[in-house]
C-alpha positions in Angstrom: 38.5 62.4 173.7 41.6 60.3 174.7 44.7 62.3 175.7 47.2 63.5 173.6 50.7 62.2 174.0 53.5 64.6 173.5 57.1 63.7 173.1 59.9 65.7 175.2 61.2 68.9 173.5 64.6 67.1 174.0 63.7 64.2 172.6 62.1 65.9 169.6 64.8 68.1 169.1 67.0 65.2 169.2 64.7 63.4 166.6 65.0 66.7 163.9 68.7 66.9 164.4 69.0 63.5 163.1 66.4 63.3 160.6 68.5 66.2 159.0 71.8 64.2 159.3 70.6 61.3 157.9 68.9 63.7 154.8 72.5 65.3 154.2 71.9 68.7 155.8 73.7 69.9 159.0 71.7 70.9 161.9 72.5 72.5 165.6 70.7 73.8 168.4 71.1 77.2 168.6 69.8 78.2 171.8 67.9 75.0 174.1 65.5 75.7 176.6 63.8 73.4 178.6 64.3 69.6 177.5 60.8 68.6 179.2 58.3 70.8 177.7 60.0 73.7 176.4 59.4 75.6 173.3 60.8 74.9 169.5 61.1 77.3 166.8 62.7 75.7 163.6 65.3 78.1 161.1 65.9 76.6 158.1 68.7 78.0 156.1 68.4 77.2 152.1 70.6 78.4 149.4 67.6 81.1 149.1 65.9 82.5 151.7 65.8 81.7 155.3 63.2 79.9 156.4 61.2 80.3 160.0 58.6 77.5 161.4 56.8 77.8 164.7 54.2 75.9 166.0 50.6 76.1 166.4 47.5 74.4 167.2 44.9 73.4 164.4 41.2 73.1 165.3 41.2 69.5 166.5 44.6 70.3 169.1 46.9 68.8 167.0 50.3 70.5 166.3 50.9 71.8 163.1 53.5 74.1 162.3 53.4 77.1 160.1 56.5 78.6 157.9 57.4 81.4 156.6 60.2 83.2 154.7 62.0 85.6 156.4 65.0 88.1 155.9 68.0 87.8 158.0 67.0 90.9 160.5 63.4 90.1 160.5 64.4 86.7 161.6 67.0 87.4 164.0 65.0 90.3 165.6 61.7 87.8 165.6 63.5 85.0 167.2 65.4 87.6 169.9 62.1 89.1 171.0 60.6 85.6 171.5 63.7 84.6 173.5 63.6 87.8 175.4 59.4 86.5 176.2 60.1 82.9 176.7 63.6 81.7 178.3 62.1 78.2 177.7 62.7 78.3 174.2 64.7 75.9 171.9 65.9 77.5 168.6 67.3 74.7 166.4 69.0 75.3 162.9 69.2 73.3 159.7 71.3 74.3 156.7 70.3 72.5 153.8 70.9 73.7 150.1 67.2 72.3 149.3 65.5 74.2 151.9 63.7 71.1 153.7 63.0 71.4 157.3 62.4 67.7 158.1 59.5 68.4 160.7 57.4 65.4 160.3 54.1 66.9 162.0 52.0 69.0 159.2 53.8 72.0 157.7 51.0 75.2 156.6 53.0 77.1 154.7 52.6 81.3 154.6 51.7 82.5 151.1 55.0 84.1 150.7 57.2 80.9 152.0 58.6 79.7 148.4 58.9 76.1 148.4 62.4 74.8 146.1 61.7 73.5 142.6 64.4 70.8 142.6 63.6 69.7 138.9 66.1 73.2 137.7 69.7 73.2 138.3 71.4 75.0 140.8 73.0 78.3 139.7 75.4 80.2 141.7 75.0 82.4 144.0 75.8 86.2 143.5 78.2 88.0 145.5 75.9 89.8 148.1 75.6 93.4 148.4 77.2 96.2 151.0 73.7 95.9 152.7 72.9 92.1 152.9 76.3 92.3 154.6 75.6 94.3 156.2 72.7 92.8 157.8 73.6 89.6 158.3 76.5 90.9 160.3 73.8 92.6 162.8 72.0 89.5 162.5 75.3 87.7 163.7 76.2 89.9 166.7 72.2 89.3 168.1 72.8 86.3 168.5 76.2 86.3 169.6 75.4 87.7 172.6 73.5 85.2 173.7 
């Protein structure tokens, strides 16, 4: 079995951010951890749902990441207690309307993850309610105080 080559965290991370870019879609670190062989945990913000991807090994030791959709407290909470576990950690973010994540390593996605149907138009958003604010504004101070 020949040795597996890894690439940097930093220059991986590097590598997403401007995979994104070039796709259209904004993307930023939001916390970075160790550039050498740190952690990554991918959020992807579509005009749905917000998106989480972590990796994993498969059977053969290849990385594969796995995705799942997420509400904005379960995410912020999931991501804070993993920070809180592993300083190492680099969380990076991507917004984009189509809800692609640009991770070029396999993607397994969760049963629940709902992948965009980009053949129907987009329709507008509605205005969210007192308690989506809500939460996304305790979402917003977690990770403020960072």
């Amino acid at each position: 079995m020949s040795p597996r080559v890894q690439l940097k965290t930093g220059i991986w991370v590097d590598a997403l951010i401007r995979r994104a870019q070039v796709g259209g879609a904004f993307a930023c670190v939001m916390t970075r951890g160790d550039r050498d062989a740190g952690s990554v945990m991918v959020v992807v913000s579509a005009r749905d749902a917000l998106h989480l991807y972590t990796p994993e090994r498969d059977m053969e030791g290849d990385r594969v990441w796995r995705g799942q959709a997420l509400d904005a407290v379960t995410l912020a909470s999931t991501v804070a207690a993993r920070l809180d576990f592993d300083p190492d950690l680099t969380v990076v973010e991507i917004e984009d309307r189509d809800g692609r994540h640009f991770i070029e390593e396999p993607v397994l996605k969760a049963p629940d993850l709902k992948v965009p149907d980009l053949s129907e138009p987009v329709s507008e958003h509605p205005k969210p309610s007192p308690a989506q604010a809500d939460a996304v504004a305790a979402a917003e101070a977690l990770f403020r105080d960072r």
